[in-house]
N, C-alpha and C positions, 0 to 999 in steps of 0.2 A: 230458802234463798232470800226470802221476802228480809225474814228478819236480820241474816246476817246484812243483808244493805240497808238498811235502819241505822244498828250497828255502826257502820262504815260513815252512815251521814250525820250522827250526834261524836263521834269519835275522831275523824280528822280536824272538825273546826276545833274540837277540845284540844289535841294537842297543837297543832298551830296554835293557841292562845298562848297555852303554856308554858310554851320552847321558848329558852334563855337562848338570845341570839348575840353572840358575845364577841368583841373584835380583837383577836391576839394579834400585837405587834411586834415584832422580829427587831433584835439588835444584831445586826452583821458586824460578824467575827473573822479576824485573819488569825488561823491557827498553824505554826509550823508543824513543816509535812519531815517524817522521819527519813524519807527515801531522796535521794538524789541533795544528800546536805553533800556542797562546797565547801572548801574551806574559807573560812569568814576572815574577814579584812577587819580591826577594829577599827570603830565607827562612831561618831554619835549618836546615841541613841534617845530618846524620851522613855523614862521610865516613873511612872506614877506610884505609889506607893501608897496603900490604904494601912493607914494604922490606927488603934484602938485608939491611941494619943491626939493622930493628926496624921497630914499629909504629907509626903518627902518625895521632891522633883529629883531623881538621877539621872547624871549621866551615861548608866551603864559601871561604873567604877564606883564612883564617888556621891555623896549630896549634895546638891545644887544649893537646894533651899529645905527648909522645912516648917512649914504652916500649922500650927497647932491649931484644935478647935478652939471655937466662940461659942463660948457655952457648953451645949448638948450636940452642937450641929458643923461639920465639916465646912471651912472656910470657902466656899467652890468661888467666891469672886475675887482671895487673892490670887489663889490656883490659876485662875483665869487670865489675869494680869502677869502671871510668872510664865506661861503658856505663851502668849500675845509678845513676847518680848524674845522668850525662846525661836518662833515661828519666825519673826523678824530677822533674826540671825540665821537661822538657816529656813531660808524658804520655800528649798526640795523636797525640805523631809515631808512625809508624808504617813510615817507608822508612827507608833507611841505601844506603849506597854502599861495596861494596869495590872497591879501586884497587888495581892490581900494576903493580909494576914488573917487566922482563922477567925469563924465567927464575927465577921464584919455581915452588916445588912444587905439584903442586896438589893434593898431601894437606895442605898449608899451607892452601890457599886455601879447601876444605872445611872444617878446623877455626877460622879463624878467621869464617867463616859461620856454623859452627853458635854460636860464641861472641856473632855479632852477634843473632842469632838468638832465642836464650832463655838462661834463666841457671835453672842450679840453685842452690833452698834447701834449708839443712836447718834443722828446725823440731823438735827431740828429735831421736827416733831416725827422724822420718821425712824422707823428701825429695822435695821438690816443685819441679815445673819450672813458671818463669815465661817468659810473651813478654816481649820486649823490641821487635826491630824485625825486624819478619817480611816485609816488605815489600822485599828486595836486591836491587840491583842491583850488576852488577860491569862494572869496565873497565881501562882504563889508567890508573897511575900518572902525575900533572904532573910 
């Protein structure tokens, strides 16, 4: 008994040393549900659009706009300004849709969520974050 509590007293500090204590953060998702669908009203909708080329803001039908990359790296602050201007004009809405095409990154797909998301102001020296459409849903690419 002696030596299994030996054991027990060089063995717990050891793993508590050694335990990765790691903090996972949640992106909340609205996903439609298959049960109790209504017949839909056409609507406007925000539809994001991840593509290998660039980004493409739909209405649901049509393209609004389409942002190509700078560079290597996804334009998230015109995004953001086509969004800001979107919100503007209708300022109920409150869902958006990101769409990928396959093999997009999905540290891409994070940053252009957090962009559909809210938008930073700066106002002086300070800065304040607005909602825009908190409400995402994501899927596949037409």
């Amino acid at each position: 008994m002696t030596t299994f509590m030996n054991l027990m007293v060089v063995l717990v500090p050891f793993l508590l040393i050694t335990a990765v204590f790691s903090r996972i953060t949640i992106a909340e998702l609205d996903l439609p549900s298959a049960r109790n669908q209504e017949p839909v009203t056409p609507t406007f909708r925000v539809e994001v659009v991840v593509r290998q080329a660039g980004l493409e803001i739909m209405d649901g039908a049509k393209v609004i706009a389409a942002i190509p990359k700078a560079g290597d790296a996804y334009d998230l602050s015109k995004l953001s300004e086509y969004l800001v201007a979107i919100k503007r004009e209708y300022p109920e809405k409150d869902d958006a849709s990101v769409l990928l095409e396959p093999d997009i990154q999905y540290d891409n797909l994070i940053q252009v969520m957090d962009t559909v998301r809210s938008v930073e102001t700066h106002d002086g020296g300070q800065t304040a974050r607005a909602d825009l459409f908190t409400a995402i849903s994501i899927g596949d690419a037409p």
